[in-house]
C-alpha positions as CSV (number, residue, x, y, z in Angstrom):
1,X,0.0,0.0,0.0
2,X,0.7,3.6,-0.7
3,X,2.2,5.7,2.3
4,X,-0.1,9.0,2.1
5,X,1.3,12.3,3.6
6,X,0.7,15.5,3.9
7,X,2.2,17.2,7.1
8,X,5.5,15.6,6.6
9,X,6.7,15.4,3.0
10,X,10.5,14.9,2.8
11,X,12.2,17.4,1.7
12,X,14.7,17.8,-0.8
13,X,17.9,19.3,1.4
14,X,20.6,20.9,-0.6
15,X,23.9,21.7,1.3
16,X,25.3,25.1,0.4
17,X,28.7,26.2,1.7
18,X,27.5,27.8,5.0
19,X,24.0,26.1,5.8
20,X,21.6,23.3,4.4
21,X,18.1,24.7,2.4
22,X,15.0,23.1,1.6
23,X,13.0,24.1,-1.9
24,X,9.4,25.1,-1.6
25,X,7.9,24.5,-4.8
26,X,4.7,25.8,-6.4
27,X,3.0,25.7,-9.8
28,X,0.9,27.4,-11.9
29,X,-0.4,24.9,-14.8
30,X,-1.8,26.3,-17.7
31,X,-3.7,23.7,-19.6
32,X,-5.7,24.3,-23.2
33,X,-9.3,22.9,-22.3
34,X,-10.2,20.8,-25.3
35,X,-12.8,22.0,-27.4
36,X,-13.3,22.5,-30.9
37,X,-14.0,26.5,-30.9
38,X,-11.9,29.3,-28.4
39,X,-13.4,30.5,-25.4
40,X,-15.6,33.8,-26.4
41,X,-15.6,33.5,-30.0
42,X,-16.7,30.5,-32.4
43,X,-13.4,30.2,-34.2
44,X,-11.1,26.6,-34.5
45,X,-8.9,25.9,-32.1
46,X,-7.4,23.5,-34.6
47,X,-3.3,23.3,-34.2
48,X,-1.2,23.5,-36.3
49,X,-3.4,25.4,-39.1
50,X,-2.2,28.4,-41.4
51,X,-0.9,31.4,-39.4
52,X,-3.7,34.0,-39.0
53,X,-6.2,31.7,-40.3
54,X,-8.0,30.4,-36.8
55,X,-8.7,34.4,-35.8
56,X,-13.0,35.7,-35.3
57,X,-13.1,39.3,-35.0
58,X,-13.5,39.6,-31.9
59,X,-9.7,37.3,-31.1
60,X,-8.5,40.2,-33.9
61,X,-9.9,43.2,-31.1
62,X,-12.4,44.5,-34.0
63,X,-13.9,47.7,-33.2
64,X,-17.4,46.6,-31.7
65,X,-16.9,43.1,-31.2
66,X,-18.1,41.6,-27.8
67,X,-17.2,38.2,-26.3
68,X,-19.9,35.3,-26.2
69,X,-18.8,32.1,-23.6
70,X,-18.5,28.9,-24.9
71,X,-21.1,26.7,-22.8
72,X,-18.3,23.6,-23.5
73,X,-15.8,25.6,-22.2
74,X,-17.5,25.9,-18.9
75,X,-18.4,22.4,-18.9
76,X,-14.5,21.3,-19.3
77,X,-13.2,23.3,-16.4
78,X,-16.2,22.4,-13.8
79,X,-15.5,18.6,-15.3
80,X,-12.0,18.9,-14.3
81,X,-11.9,20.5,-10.8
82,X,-14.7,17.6,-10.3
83,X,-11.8,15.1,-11.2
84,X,-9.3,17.1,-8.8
85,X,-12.0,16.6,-5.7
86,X,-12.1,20.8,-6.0
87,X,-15.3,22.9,-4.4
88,X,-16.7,24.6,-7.8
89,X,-18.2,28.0,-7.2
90,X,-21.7,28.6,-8.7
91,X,-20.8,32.0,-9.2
92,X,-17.5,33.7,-10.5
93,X,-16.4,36.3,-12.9
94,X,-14.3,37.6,-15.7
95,X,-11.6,40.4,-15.2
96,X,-9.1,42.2,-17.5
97,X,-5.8,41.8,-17.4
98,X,-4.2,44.8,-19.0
99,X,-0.5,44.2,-20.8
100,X,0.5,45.3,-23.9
101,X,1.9,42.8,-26.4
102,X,1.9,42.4,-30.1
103,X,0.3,39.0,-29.5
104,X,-2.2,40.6,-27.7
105,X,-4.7,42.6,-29.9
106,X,-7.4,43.7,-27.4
107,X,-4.5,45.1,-24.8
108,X,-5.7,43.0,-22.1
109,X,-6.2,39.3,-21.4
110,X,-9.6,38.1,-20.0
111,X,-8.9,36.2,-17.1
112,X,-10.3,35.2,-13.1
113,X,-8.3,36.6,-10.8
114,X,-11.2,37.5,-7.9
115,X,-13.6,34.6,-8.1
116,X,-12.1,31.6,-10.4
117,X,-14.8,29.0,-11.3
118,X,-13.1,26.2,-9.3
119,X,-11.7,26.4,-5.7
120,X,-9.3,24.1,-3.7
121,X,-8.5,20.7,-4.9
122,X,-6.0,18.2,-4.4
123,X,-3.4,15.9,-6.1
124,X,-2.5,12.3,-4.9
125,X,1.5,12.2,-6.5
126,X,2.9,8.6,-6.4
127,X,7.1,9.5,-6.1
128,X,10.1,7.0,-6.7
129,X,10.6,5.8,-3.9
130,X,7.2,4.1,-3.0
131,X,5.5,6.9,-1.3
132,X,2.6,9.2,-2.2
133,X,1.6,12.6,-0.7
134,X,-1.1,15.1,-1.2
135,X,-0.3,18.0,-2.9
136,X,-3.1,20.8,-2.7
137,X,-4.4,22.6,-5.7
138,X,-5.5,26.2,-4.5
139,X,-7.8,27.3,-7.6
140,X,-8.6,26.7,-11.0
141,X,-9.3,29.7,-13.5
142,X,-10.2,30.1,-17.4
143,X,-8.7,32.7,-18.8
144,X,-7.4,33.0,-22.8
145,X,-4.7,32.7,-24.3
146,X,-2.1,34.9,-26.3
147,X,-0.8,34.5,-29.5
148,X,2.3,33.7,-30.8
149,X,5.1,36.2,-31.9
150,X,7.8,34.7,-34.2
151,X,11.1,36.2,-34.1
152,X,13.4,33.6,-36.4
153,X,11.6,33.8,-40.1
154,X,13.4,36.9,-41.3
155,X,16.6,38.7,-39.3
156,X,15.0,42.1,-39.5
157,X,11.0,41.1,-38.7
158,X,9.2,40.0,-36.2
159,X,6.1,37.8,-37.2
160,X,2.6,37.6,-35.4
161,X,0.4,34.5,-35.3
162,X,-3.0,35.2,-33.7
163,X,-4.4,31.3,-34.3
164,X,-3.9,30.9,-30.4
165,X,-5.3,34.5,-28.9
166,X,-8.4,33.1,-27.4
167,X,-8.3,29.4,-26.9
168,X,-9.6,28.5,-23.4
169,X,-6.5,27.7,-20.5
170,X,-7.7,26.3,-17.4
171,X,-4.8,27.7,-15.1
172,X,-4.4,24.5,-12.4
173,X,-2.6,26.6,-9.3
174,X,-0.9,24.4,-6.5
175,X,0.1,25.6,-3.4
176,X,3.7,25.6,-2.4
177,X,3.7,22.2,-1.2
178,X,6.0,20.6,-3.9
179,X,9.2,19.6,-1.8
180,X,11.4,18.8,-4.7
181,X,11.8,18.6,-8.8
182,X,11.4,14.8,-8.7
183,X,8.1,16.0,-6.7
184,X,7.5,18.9,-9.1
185,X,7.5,16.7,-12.4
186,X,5.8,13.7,-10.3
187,X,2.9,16.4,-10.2
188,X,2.6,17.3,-13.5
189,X,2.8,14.0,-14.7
190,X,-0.2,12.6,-12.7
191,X,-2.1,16.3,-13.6
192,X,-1.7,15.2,-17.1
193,X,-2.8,11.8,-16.6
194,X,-6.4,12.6,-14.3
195,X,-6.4,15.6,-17.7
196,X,-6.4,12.8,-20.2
197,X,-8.8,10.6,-18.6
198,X,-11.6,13.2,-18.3
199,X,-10.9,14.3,-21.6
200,X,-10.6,18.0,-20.8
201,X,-7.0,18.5,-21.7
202,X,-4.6,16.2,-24.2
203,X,-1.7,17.1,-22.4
204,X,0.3,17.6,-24.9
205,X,3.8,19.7,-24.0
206,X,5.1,19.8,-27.2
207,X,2.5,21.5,-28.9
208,X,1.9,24.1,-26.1
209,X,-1.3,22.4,-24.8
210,X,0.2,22.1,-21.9
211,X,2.5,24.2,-20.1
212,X,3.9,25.4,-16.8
213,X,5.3,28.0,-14.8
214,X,7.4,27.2,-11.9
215,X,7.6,28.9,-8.8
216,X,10.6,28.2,-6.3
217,X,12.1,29.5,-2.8
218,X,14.7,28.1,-1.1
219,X,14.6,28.2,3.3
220,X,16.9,27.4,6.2
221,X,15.4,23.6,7.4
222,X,12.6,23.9,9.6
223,X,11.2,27.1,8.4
224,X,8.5,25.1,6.0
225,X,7.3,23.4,9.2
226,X,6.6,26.8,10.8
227,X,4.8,27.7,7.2
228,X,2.8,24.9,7.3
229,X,1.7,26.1,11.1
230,X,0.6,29.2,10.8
231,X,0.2,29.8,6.7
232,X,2.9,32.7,6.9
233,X,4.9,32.9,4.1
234,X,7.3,35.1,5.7
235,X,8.9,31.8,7.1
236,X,10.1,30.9,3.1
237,X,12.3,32.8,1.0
238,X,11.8,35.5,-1.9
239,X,10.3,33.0,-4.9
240,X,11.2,33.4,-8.2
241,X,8.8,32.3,-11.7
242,X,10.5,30.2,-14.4
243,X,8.2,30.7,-17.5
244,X,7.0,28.6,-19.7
245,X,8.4,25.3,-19.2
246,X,6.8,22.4,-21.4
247,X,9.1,19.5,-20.7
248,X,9.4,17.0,-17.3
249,X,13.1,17.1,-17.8
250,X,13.8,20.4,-17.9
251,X,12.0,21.3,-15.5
252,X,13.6,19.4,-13.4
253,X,16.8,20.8,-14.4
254,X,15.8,24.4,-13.8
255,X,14.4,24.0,-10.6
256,X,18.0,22.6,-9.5
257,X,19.5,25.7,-10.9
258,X,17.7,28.1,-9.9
259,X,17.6,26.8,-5.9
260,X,21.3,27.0,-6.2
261,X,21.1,30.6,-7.5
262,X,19.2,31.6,-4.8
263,X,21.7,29.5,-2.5
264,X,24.7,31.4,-3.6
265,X,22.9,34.9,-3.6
266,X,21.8,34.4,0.1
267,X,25.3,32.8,1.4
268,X,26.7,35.9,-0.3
269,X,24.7,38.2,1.8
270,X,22.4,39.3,-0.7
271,X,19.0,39.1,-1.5
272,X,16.9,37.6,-4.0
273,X,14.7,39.7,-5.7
274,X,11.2,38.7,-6.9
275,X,11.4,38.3,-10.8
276,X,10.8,36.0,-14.0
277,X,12.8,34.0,-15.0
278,X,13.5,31.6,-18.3
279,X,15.6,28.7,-18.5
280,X,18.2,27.9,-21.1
281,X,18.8,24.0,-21.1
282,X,21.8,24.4,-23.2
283,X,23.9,26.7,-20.9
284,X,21.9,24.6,-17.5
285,X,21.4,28.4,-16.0
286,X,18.0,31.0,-15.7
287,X,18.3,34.0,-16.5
288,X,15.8,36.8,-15.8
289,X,12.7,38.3,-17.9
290,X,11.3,40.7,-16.1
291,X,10.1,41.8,-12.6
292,X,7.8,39.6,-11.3
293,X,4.1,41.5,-11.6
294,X,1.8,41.7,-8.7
295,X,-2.0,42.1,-9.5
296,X,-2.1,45.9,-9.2
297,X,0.2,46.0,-12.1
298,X,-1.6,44.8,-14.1
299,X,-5.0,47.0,-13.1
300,X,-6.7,44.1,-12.5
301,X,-10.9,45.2,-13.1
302,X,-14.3,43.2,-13.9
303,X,-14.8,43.1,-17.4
304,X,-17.6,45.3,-18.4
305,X,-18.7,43.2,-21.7
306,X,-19.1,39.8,-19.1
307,X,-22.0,39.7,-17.1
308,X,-20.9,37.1,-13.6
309,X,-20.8,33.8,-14.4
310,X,-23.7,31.8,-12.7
311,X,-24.2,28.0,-12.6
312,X,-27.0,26.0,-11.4
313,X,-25.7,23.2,-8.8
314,X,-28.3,20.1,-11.1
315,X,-26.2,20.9,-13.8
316,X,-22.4,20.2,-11.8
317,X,-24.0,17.0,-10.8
318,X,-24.7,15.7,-14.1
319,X,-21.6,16.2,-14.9
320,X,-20.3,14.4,-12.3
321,X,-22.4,11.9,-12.6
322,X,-20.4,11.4,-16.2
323,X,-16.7,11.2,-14.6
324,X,-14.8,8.5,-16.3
325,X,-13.3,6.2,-13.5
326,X,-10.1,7.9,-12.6
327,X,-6.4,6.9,-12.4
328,X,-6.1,6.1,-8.6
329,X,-9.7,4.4,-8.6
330,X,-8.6,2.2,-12.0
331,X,-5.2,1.6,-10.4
332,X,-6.5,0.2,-7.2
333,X,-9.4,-1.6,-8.7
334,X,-6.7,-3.4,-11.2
335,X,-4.8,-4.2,-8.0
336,X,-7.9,-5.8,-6.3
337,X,-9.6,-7.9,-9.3
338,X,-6.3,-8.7,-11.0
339,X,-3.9,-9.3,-8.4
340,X,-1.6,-7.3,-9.7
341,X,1.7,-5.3,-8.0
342,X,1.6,-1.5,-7.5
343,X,3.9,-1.6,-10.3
344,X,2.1,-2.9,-13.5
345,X,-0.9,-1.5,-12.0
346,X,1.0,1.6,-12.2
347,X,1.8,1.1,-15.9
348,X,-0.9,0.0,-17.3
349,X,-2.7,2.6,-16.0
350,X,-0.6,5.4,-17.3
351,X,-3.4,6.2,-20.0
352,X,-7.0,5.3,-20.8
353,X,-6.1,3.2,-24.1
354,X,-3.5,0.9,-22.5
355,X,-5.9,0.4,-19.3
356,X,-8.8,-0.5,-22.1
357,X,-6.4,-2.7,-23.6
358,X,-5.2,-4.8,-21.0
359,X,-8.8,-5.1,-19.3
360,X,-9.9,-6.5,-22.8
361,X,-7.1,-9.0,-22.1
362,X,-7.4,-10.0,-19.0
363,X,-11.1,-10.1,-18.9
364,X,-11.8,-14.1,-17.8
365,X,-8.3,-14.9,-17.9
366,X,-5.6,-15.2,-15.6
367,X,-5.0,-11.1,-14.8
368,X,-1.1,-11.9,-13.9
369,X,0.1,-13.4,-16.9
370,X,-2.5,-11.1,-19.1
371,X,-0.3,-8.1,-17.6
372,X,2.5,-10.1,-18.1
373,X,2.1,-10.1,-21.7
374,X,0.7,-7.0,-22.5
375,X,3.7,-4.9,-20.4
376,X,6.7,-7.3,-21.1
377,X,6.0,-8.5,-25.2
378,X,3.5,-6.1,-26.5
379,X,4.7,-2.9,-24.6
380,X,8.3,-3.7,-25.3
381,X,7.9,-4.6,-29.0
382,X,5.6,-1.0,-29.2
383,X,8.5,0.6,-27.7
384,X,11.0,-0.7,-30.0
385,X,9.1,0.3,-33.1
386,X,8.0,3.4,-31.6
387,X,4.4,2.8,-31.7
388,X,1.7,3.6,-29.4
389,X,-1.2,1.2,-28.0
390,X,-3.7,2.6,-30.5
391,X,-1.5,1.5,-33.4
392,X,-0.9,-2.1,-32.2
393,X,-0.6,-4.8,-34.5
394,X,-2.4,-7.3,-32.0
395,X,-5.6,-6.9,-31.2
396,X,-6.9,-7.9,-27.5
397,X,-8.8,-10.5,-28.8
398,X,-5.5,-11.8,-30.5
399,X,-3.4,-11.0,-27.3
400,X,-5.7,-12.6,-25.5
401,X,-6.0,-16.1,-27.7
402,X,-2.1,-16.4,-27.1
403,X,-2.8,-16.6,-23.3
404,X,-5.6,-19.3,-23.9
405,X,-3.7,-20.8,-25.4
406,X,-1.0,-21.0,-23.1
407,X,-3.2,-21.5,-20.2
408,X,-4.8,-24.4,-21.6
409,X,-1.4,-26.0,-22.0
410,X,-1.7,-26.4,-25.9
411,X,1.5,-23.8,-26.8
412,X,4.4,-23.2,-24.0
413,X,5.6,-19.8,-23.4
414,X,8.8,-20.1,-25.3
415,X,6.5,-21.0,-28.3
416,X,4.2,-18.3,-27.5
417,X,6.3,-15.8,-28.3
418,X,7.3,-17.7,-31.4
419,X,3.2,-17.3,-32.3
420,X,3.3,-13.6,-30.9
421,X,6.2,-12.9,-33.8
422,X,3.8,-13.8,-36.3
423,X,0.4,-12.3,-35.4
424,X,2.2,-9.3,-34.9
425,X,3.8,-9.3,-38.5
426,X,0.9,-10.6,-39.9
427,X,-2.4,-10.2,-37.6
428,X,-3.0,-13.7,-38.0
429,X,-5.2,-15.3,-35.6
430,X,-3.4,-17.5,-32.6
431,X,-5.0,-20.4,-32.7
432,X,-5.0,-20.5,-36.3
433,X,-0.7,-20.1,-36.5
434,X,-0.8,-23.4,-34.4
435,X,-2.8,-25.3,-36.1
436,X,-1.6,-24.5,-39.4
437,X,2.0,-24.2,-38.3
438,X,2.6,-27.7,-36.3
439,X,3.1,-25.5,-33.4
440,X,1.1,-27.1,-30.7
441,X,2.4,-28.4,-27.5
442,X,3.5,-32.0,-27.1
443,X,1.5,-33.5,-24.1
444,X,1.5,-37.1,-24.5
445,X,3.2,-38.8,-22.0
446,X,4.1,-41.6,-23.6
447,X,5.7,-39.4,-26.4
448,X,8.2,-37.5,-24.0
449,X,8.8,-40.9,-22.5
450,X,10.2,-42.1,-25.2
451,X,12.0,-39.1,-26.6
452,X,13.4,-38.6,-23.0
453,X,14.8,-43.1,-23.0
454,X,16.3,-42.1,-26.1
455,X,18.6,-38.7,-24.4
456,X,19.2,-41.2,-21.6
457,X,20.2,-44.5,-23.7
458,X,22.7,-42.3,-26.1
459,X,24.5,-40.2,-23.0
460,X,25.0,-42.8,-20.3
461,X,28.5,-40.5,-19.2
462,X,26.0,-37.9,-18.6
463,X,23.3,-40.3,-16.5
464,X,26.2,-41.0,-14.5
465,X,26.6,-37.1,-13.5
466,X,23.3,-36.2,-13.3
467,X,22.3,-39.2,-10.6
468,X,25.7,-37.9,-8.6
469,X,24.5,-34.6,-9.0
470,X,21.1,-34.2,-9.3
471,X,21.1,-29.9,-10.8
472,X,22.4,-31.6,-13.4
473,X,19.2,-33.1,-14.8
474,X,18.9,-29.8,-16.2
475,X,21.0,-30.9,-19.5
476,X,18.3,-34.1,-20.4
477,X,15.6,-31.5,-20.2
478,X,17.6,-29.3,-22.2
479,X,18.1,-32.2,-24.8
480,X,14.7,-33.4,-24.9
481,X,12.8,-29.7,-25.6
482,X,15.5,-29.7,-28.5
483,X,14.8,-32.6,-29.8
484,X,10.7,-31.9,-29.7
485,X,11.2,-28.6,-31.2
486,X,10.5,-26.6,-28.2
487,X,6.9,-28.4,-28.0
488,X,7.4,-30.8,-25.3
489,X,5.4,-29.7,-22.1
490,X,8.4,-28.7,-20.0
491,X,6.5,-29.2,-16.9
492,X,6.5,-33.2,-17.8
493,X,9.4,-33.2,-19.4
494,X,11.2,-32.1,-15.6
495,X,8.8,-34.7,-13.7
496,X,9.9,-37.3,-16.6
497,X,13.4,-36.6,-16.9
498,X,13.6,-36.5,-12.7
499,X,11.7,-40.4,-12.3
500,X,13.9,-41.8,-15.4
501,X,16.9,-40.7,-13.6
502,X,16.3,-41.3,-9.6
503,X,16.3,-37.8,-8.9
């Protein structure tokens, strides 16, 4: 079982030259709600389209032009703080968010900074070493996004893409309860995955649906504790933002960097100032982007074209009532019916289609050598030809046919994976490769009996050995399987080969 904490997550201690410090983490998550049209206006949120082409008039700031709110939009951000066990508030609001960008027509972003839709959730995070903790979520707000300005098609010109200004973030806040970056990427992982199971976000880093700014202090030991007691941030250090990371691995790497940044500024006897930062993987160092903004910088007011959101309570609970069963509930239940370890529970839980895949497997079988199969042959094959589950070769139904078959002693596992080769070359059927190709076990007693007189009547030297030293009854079984063709039924051919010779 997992060991759940909250009030005393281990740390992550970094010795500096004068004292040891602890990181206090937090994260801001933005994550693009999946839905087919942006968040106020009814134009595709289709990736990867022509630049400029995905743009309504009111995403361009046209003179006139109000917002509408997408219905959907609202639906995917009450679904997900639903799936994060987060209170959702019947009532919030829009407010603007003045900046002024070139990827920002209107001037301002439209965003919930006084009453966000969800409120405080929470995040079971499984780490390494067998452990899981709580980490708290402290609100969840739509807001939308920017576009995208381009700065490396022409050495004189910048380039502005508005396909993006508009699409609907969910920003997922923690609160600084992330001890460490293990911890950090731990949490964004398992975000992703409870993301991709209610089908409100596809989590996909590399196109910027999903990305993250990182917040991180460094304090004396101790001073967390005292935090944790009395909710006064004064007891941890100055934070600093690193923007815009979209990979696991990097963030992990800046979060090192930076802590020892702040290390050597405070062991120096300054101070670290409150500020932006980015991080450059190549040099392994942050540098800063700007002073970090507080909310009256940004003149924070209630957008006058938004009237307050209001929901009706009937209509959260029919959405709940639709939640898919999430990872920890899957995870456990596989653990219970299947009887299988935390660890392939673990893994073949890591996304919906896998989960789908091995419960089509395993359903009425044995669920230990159905995981068996579908982690060890069919996820290491996918792996090695750099396919995913949705692309495999072998169906369930085919998957499953090879552990029939195994189960009801007609193919051993050696030649199993001999008829695994070829329905996944081919997509023939299992029990058809058997029949077909002379593959089916040897059970007959009276067959091995003979096969195995014959190993003992040529190799009487051997005999010898093997009735002086009985481990050595190994080599007959050896001999017999080869001379069978691998179909011999091992298990008789060991109780066999062990009566013949006295063992």
């Amino acid at each position: 079982m997992l060991d759940l904490t909250y009030d005393t997550p281990k740390p992550r201690v970094i010795a500096g030259a004068q004292h040891d410090w602890e990181l206090v983490i937090g994260m801001e998550v933005h994550a693009q709600v999946s839905s087919n049209s942006k968040l106020f206006s009814g134009a595709s949120t289709k990736f990867g389209a022509e630049p400029n082409s995905n743009v309504a008039f009111v995403d361009a700031a046209m003179p006139g032009m109000l917002p509408v709110i997408n219905e959907y939009c609202v639906e995917q951000a009450v679904r997900t703080g639903l799936g994060l066990k987060a209170e959702i508030n019947l009532k919030s609001a829009f407010d603007r968010k003045n900046y002024f960008y070139p990827d920002l027509p209107q001037g301002y972003q439209i965003s919930q900074l006084y009453h966000p839709i969800v409120g405080e959730g929470e995040v079971l995070v499984e780490l390494g070493d067998g452990t899981a903790r709580l980490v708290r979520v402290e609100r969840i707000h739509m807001e939308q996004d920017a576009g995208k300005s381009i700065h490396d098609m022409d050495p004189n010109m910048s380039f502005v893409d508005l396909n993006r200004v508009g699409v609907c973030l969910m920003e997922i806040v923690s609160k600084p309860d992330i001890r460490g970056p293990e911890e950090a990427a731990a949490f964004l992982a398992k975000l992703r995955q409870i993301l991709r199971y209610l089908g409100t976000c596809n989590g996909d880093m590399q196109s910027g649906a999903m990305r993250a700014d990182v917040n991180v202090s460094i304090c004396r030991v101790g001073q967390y504790e005292k935090y944790v007691e009395t909710q006064d941030f004064s007891h941890l250090g100055t934070r600093c933002e690193i923007k815009n990371m979209n990979s696991m691995r990097f963030i992990q790497q800046a979060i090192e960097v930076e802590a020892r940044r702040q290390i050597a500024i405070v062991e120096g006897g300054g101070e670290v100032t409150q500020e932006t930062r980015l991080f450059d993987p190549d040099k392994q160092e942050t540098r800063s982007m700007r002073s970090k903004e507080e909310a009256h910088d940004y003149r924070y007011f209630p957008d006058p074209d938004l009237l307050p959101l209001e929901i009706e309570q009937a209509w959260v609970d029919e959405i709940a009532a639709t939640l898919p069963e999430l990872p920890d509930a899957k995870k456990a239940r596989f653990i219970s019916d299947f009887g299988l370890s935390d660890y392939d529970a673990s893994v073949l839980t890591a996304d919906l289609d896998s989960a789908g895949y091995f419960e089509a497997v395993a359903q009425g079988r044995d669920g230990k050598m159905a995981a068996n199969w579908v982690i060890n042959e069919l996820f290491g094959r996918l792996k090695k030809d750099e396919k995913d589950i949705a692309d495999s070769p072998v169906s369930p139904a085919h998957l499953g046919g090879i552990v029939d078959l195994i189960a009801s002693d007609a193919i051993s596992g050696k030649i199993a994976k001999d008829v695994f080769e070829i329905t996944y070359t081919t997509g023939r059927d299992p029990a058809e490769i058997v029949e077909t190709e002379g593959m089916k076990q040897v059970t007959d007693t009276g067959a091995i009996e003979a096969a195995v007189d014959q190993i003992i009547a040529d190799n009487p030297d051997q005999v010898a050995k093997a009735q002086a030293n009985p481990k050595l009854a190994g080599w007959f079984v050896g001999q017999v399987m080869k001379a069978t063709g691998g179909k011999a039924n091992p298990k008789a051919v060991n109780q066999i080969v062990a009566k013949k010779l006295g063992a």
